[in-house]
N, CA and C atoms of all chains as a GROMACS GRO file, in nm:
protein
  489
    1UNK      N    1  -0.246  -2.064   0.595
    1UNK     CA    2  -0.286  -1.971   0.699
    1UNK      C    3  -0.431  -1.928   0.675
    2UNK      N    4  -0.547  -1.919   0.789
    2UNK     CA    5  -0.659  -1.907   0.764
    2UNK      C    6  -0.636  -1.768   0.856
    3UNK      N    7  -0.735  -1.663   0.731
    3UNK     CA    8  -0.783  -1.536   0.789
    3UNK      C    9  -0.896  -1.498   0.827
    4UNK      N   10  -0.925  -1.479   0.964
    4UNK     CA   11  -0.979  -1.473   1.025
    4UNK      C   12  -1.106  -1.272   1.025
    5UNK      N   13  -1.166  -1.317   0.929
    5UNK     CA   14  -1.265  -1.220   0.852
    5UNK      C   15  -1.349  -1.152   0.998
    6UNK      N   16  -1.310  -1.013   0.977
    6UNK     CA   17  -1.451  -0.929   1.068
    6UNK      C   18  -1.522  -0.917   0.938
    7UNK      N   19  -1.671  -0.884   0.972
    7UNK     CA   20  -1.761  -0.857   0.894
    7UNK      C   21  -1.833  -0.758   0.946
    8UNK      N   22  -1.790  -0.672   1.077
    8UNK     CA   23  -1.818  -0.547   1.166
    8UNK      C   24  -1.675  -0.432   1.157
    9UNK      N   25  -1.701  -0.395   1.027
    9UNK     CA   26  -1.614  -0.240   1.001
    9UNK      C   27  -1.618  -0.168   1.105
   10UNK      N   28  -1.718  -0.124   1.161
   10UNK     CA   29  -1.710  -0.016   1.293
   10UNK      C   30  -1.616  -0.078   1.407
   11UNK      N   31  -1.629  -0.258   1.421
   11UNK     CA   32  -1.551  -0.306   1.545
   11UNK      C   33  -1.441  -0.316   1.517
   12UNK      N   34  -1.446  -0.307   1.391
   12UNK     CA   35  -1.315  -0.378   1.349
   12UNK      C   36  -1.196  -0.218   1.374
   13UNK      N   37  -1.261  -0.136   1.302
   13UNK     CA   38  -1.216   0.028   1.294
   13UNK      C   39  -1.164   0.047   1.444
   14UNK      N   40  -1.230   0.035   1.551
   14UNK     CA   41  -1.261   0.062   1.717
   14UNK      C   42  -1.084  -0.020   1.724
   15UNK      N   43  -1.136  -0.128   1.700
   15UNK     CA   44  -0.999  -0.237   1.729
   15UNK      C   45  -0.891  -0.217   1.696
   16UNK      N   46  -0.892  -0.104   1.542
   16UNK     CA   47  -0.730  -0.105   1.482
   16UNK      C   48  -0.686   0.017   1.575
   17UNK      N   49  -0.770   0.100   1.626
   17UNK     CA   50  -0.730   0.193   1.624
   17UNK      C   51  -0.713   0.177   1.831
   18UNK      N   52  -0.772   0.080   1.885
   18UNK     CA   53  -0.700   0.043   1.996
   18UNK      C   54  -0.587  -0.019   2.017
   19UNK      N   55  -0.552  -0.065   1.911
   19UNK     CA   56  -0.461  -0.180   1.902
   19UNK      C   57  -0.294  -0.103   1.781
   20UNK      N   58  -0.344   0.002   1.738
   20UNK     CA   59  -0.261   0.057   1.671
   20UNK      C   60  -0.240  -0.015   1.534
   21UNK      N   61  -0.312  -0.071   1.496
   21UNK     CA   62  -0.293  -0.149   1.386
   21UNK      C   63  -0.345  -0.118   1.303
   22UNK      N   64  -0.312  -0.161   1.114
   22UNK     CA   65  -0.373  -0.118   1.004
   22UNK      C   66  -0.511  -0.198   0.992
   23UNK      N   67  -0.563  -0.189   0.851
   23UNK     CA   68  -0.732  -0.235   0.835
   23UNK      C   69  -0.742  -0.264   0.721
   24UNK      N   70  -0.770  -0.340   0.713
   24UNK     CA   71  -0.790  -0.368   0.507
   24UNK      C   72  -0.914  -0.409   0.549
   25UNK      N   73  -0.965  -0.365   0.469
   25UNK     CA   74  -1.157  -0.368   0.368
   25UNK      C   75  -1.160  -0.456   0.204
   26UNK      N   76  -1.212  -0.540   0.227
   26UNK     CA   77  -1.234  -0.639   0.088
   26UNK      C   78  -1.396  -0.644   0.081
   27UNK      N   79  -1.406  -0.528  -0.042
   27UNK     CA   80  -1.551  -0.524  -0.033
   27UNK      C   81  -1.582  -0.657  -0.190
   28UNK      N   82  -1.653  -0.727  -0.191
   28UNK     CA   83  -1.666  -0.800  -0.255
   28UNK      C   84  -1.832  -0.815  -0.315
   29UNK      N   85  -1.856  -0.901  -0.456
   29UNK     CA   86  -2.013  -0.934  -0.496
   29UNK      C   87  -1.981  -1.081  -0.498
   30UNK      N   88  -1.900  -1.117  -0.497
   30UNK     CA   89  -1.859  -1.290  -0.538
   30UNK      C   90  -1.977  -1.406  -0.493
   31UNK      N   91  -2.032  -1.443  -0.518
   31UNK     CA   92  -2.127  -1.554  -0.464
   31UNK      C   93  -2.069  -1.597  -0.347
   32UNK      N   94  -2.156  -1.655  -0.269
   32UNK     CA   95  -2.102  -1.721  -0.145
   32UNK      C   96  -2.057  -1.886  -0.161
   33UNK      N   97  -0.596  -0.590   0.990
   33UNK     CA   98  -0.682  -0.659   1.113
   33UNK      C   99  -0.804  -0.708   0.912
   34UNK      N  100  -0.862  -0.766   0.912
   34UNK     CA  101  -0.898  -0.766   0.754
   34UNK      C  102  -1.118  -0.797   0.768
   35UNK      N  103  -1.123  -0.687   0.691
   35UNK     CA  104  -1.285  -0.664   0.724
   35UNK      C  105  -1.336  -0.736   0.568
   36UNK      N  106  -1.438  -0.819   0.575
   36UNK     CA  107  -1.484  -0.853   0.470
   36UNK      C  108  -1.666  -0.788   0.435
   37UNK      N  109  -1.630  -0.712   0.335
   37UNK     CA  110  -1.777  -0.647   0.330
   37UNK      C  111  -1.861  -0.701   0.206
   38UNK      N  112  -1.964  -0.770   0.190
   38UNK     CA  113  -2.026  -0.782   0.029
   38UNK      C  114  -2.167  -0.777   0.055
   39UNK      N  115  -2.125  -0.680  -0.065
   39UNK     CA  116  -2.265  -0.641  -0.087
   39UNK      C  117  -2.398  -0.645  -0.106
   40UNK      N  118  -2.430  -0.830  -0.076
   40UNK     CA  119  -2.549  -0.849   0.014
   40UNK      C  120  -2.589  -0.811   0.137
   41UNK      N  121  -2.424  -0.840   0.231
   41UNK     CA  122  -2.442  -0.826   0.373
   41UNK      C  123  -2.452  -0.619   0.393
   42UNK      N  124  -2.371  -0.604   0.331
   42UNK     CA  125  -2.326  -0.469   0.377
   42UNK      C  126  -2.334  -0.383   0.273
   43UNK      N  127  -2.460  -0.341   0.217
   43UNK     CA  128  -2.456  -0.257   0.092
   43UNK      C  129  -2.428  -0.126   0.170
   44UNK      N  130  -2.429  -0.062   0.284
   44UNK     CA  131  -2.419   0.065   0.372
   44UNK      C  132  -2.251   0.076   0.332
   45UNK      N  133  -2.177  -0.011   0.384
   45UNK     CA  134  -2.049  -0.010   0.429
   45UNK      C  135  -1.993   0.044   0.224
   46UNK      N  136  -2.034   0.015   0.163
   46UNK     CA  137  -2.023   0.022  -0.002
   46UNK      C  138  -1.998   0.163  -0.022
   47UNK      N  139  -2.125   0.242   0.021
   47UNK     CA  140  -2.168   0.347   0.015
   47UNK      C  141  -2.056   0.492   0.104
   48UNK      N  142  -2.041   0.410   0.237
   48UNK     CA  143  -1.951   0.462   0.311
   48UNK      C  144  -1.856   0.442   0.286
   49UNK      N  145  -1.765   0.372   0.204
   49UNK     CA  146  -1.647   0.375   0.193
   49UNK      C  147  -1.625   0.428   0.051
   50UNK      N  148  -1.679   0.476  -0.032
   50UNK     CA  149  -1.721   0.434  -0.196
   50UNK      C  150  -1.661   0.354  -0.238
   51UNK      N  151  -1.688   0.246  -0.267
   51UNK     CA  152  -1.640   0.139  -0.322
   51UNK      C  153  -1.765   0.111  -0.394
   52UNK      N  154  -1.720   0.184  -0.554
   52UNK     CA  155  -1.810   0.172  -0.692
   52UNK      C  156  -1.816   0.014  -0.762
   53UNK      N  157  -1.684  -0.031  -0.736
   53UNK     CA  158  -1.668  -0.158  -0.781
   53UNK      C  159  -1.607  -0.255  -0.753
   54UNK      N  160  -1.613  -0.393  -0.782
   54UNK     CA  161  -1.574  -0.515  -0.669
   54UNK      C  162  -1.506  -0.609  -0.761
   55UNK      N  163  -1.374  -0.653  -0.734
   55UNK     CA  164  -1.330  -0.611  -0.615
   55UNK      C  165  -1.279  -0.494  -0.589
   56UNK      N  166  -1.283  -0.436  -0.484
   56UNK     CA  167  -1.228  -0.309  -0.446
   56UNK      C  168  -1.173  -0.336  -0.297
   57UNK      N  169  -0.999  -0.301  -0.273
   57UNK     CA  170  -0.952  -0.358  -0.107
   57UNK      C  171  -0.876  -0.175  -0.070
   58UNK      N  172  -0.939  -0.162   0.036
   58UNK     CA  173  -0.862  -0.067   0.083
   58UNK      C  174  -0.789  -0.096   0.218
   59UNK      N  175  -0.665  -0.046   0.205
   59UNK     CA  176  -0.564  -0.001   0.355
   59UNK      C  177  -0.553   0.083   0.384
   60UNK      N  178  -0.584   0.081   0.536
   60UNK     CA  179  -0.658   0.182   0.610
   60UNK      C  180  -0.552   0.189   0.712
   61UNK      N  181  -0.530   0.319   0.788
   61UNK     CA  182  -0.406   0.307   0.871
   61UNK      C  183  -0.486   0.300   1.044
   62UNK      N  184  -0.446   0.300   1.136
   62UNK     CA  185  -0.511   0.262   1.275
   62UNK      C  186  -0.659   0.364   1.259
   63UNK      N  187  -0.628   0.487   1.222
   63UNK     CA  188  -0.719   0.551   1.256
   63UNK      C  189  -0.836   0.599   1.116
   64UNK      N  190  -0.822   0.512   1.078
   64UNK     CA  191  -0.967   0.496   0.944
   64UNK      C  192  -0.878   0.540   0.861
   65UNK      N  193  -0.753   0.646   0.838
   65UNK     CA  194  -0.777   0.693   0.709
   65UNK      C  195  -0.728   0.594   0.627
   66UNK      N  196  -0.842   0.621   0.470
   66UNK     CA  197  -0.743   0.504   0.377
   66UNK      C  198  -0.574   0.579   0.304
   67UNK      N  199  -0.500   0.483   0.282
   67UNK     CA  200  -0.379   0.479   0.249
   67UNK      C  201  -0.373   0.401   0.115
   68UNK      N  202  -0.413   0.298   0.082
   68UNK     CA  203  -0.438   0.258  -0.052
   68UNK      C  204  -0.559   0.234  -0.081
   69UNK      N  205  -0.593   0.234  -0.194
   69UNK     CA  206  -0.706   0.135  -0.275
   69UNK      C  207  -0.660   0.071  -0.391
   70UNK      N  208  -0.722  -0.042  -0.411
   70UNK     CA  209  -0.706  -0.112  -0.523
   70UNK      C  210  -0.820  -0.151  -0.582
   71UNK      N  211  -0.847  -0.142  -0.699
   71UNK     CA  212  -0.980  -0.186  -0.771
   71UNK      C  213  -0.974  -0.300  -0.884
   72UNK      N  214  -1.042  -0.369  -0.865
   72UNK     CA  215  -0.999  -0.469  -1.006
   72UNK      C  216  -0.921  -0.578  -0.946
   73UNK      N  217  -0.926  -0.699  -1.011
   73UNK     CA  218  -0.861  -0.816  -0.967
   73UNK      C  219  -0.718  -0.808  -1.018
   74UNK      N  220  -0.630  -0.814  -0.943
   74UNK     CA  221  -0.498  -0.874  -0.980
   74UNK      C  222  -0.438  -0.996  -0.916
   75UNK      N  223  -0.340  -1.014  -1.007
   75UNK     CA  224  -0.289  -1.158  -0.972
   75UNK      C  225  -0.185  -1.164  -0.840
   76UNK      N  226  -0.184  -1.296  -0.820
   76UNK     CA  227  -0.131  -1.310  -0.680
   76UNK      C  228  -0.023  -1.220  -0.588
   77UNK      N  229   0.055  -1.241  -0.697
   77UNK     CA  230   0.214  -1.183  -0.650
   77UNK      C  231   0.186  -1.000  -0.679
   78UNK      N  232   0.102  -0.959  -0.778
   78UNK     CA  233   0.099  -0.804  -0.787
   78UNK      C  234  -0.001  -0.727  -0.683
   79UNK      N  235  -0.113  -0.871  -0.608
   79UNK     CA  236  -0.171  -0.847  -0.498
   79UNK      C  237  -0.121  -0.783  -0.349
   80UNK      N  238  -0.067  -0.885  -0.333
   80UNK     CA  239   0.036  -0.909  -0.246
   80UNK      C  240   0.124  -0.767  -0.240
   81UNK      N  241   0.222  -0.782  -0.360
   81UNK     CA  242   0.283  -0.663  -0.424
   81UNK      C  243   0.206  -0.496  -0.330
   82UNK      N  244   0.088  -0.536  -0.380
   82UNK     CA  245   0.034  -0.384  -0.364
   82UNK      C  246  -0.008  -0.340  -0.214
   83UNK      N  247  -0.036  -0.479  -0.143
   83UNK     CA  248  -0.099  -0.472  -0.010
   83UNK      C  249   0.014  -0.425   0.091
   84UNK      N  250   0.125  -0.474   0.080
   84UNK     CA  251   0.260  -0.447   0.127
   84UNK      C  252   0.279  -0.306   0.066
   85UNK      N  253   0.222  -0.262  -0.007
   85UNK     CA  254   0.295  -0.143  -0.092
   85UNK      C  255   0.228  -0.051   0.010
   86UNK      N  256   0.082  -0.109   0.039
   86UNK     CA  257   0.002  -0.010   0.121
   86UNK      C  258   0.050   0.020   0.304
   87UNK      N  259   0.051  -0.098   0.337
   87UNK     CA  260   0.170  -0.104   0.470
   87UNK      C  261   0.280   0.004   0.504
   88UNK      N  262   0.342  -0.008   0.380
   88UNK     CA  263   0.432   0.053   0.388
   88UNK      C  264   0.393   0.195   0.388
   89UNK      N  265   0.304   0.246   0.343
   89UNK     CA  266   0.208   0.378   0.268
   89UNK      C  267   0.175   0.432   0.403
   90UNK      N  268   0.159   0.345   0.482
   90UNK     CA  269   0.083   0.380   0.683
   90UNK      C  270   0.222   0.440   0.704
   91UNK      N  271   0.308   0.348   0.723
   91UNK     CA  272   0.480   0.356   0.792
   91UNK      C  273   0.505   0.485   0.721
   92UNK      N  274   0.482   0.524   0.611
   92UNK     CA  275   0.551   0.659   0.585
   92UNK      C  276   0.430   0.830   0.623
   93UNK      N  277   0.335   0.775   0.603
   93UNK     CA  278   0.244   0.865   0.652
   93UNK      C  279   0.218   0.903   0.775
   94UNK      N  280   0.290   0.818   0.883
   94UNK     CA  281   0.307   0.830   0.994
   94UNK      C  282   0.441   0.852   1.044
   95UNK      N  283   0.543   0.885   0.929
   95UNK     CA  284   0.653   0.931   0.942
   95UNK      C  285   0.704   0.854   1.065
   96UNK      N  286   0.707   0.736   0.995
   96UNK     CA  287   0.773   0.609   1.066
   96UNK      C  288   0.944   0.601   0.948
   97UNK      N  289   0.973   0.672   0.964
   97UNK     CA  290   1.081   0.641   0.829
   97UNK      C  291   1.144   0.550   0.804
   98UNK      N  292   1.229   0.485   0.896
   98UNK     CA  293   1.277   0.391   0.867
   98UNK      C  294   1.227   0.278   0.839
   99UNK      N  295   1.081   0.265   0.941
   99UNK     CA  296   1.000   0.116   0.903
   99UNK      C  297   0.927   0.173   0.745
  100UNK      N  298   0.906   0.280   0.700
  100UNK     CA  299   0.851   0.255   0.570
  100UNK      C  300   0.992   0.247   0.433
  101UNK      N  301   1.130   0.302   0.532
  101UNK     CA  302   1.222   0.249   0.392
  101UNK      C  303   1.247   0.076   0.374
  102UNK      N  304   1.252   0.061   0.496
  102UNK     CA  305   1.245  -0.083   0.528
  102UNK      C  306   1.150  -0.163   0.455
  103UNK      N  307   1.001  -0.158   0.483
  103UNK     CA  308   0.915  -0.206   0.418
  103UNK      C  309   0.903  -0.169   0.272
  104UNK      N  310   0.924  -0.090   0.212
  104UNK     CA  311   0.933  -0.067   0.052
  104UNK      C  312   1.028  -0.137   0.012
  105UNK      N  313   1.176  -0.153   0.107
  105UNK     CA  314   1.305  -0.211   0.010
  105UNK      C  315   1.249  -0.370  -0.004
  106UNK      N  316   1.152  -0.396   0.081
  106UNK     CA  317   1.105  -0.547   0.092
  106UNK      C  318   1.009  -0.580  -0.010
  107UNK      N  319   0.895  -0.487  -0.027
  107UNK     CA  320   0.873  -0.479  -0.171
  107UNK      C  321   0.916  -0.522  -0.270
  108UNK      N  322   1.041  -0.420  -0.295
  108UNK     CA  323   1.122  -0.434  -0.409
  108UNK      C  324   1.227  -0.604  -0.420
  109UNK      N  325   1.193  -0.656  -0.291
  109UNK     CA  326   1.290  -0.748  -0.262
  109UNK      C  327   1.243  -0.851  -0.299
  110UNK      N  328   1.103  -0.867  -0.208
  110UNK     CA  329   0.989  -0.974  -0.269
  110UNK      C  330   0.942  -0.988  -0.449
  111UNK      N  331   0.903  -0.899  -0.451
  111UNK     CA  332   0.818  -0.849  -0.584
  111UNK      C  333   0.901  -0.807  -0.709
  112UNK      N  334   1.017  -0.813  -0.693
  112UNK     CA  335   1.101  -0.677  -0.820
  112UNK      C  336   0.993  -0.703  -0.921
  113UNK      N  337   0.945  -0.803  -1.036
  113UNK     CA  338   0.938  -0.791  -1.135
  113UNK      C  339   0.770  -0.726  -1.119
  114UNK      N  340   0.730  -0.700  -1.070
  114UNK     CA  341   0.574  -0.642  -1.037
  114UNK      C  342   0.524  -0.495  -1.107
  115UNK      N  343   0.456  -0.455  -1.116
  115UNK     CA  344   0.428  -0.315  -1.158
  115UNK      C  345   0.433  -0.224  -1.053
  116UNK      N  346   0.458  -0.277  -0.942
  116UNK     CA  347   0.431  -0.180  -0.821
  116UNK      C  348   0.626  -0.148  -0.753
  117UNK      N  349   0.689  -0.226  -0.810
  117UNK     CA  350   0.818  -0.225  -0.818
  117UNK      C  351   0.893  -0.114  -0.819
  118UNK      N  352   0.901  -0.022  -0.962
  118UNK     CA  353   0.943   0.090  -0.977
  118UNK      C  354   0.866   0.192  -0.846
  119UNK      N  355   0.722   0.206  -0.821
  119UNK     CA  356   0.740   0.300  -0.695
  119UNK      C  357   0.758   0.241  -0.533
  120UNK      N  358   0.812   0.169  -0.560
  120UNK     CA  359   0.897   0.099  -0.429
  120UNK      C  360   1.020   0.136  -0.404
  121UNK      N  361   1.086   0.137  -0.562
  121UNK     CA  362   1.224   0.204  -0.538
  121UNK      C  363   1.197   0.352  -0.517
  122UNK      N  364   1.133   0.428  -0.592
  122UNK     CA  365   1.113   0.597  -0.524
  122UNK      C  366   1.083   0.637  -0.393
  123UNK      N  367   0.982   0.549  -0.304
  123UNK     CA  368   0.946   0.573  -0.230
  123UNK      C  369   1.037   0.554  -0.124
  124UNK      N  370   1.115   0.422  -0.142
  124UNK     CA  371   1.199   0.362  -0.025
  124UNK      C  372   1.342   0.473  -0.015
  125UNK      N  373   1.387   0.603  -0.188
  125UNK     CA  374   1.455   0.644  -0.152
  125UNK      C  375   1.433   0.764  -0.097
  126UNK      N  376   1.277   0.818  -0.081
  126UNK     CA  377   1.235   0.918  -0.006
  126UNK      C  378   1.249   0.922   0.109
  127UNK      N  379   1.191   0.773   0.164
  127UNK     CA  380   1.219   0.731   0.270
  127UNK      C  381   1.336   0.751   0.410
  128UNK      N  382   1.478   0.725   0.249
  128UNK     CA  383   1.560   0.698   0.340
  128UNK      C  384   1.607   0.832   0.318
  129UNK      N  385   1.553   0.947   0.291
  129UNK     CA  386   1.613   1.081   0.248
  129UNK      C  387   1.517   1.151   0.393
  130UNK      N  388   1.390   1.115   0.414
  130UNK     CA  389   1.344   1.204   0.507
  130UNK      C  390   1.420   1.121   0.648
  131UNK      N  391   1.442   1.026   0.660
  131UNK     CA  392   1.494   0.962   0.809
  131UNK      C  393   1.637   1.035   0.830
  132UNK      N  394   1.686   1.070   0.671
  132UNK     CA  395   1.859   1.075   0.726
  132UNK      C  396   1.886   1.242   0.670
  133UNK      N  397   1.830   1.262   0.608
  133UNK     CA  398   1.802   1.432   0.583
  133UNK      C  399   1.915   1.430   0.457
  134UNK      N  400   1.946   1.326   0.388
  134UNK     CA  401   2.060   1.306   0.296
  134UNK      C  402   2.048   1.305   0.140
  135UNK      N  403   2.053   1.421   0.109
  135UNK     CA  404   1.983   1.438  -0.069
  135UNK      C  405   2.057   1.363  -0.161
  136UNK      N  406   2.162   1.325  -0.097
  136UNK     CA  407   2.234   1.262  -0.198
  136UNK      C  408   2.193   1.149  -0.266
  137UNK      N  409   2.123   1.060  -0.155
  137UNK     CA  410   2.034   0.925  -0.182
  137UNK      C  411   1.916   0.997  -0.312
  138UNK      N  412   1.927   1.072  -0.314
  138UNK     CA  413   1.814   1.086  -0.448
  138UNK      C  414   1.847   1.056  -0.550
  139UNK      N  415   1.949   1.109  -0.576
  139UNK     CA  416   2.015   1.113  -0.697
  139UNK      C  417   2.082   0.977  -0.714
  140UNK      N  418   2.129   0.894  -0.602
  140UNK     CA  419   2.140   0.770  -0.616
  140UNK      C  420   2.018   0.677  -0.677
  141UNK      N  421   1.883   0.747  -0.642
  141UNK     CA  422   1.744   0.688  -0.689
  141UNK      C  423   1.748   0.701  -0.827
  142UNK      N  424   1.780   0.802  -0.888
  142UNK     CA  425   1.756   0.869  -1.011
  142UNK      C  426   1.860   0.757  -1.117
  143UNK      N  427   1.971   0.748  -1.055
  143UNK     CA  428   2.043   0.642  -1.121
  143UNK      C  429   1.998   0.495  -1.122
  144UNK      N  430   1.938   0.453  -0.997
  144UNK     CA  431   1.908   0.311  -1.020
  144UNK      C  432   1.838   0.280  -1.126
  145UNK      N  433   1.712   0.412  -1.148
  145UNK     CA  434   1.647   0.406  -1.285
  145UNK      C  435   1.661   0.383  -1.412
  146UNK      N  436   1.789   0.415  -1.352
  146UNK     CA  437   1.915   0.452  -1.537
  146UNK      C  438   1.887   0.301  -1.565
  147UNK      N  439   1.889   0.219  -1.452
  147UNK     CA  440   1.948   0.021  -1.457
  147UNK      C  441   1.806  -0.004  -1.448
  148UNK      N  442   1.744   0.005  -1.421
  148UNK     CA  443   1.586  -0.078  -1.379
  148UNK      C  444   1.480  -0.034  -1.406
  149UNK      N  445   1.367  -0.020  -1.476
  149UNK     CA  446   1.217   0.033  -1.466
  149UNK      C  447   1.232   0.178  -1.541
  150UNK      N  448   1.351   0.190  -1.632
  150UNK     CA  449   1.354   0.296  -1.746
  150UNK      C  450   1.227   0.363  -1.773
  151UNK      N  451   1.132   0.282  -1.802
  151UNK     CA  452   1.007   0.347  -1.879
  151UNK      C  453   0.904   0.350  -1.791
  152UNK      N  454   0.926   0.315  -1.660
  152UNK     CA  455   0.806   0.350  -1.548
  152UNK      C  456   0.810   0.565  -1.531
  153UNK      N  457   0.666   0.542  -1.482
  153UNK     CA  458   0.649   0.693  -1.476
  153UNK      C  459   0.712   0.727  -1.347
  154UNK      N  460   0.762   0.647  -1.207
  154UNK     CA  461   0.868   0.692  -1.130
  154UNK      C  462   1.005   0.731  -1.203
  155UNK      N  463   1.062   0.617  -1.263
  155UNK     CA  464   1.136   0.711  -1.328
  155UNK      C  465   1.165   0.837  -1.373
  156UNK      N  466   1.067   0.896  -1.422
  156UNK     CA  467   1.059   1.000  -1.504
  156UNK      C  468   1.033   1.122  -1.347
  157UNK      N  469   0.987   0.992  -1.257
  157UNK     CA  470   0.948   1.140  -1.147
  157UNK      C  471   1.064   1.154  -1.077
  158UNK      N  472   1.169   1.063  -1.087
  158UNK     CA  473   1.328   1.077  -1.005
  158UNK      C  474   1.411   1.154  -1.122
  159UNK      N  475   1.337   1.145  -1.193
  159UNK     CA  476   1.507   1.214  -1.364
  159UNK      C  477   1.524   1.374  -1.272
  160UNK      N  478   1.453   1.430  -1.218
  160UNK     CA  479   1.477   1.573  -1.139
  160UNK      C  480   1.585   1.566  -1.113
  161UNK      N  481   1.597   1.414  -1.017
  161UNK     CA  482   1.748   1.400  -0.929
  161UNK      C  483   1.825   1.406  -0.959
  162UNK      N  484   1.840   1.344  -1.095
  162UNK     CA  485   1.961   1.262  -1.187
  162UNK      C  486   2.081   1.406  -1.141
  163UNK      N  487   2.185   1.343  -1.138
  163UNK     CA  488   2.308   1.423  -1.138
  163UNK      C  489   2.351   1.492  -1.270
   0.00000   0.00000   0.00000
């Protein structure tokens, strides 16, 4: 299963909270 | 919904969320607030373990009762041998104590302890119940 990454917290925030849904944040340093 | 922030792209978002150190994952319920954090790498199954632990953390904070006894007993169902295990069983019997208003289930909690996760600090937070 591929997860499909926001990288816009504010849209993403807007979205859970239109959509009633939770939010996980994976703040990371990992190399790309 | 899953936000990926690092701290090339998004040193702001770091700051705003405090997230001192990486990895660091928080669950957040619809309306921003966080419900878990986790810091530090863990392994697959205690990942997992914890992210579900946080799910479930929304469902009860939103006094969803039954979907958060539900989701904790799944926890415990998926995960038993995990560290996040023992407060799966406390939580799931809070759970099913605020949905059904039934104290008795506590003390049923307090005993499962007697059988499982003896030396977890839930334990020690259900021994109140014990009969």
């Amino acid at each position: 299963m591929t997860v499909q990454w926001n990288k816009d917290a504010d849209a993403a925030l807007a979205e859970a909270k239109a959509t009633r849904k939770p939010l996980l944040i994976d703040f990371s340093a990992a190399p790309a | 919904m899953p936000v990926e922030a690092h701290i090339k792209e998004h040193p702001a978002y770091f700051h705003r969320f405090d997230a001192v150190w990486t990895p660091t994952v928080l669950v957040m319920d619809s309306d921003g607030v966080e419900r878990l954090r986790v810091e530090g790498y863990l392994p697959r199954d205690e990942f997992r373990a914890h992210l579900e632990m946080g799910l479930a953390r929304v469902a009860f904070m939103h006094k969803r009762w039954a979907d958060a006894e539900r989701m904790f007993a799944q926890v415990l169902e998926r995960y038993p041998e995990t560290k996040v295990a023992p407060e799966a069983v406390y939580w799931r019997g809070v759970s099913h104590y605020k949905r059904t208003n039934d104290h008795t289930v506590l003390g049923q909690v307090a005993d499962e302890f007697k059988q499982k996760y003896q030396d977890s600090v839930w334990a020690q937070k259900a021994s109140v119940w014990a009969h």
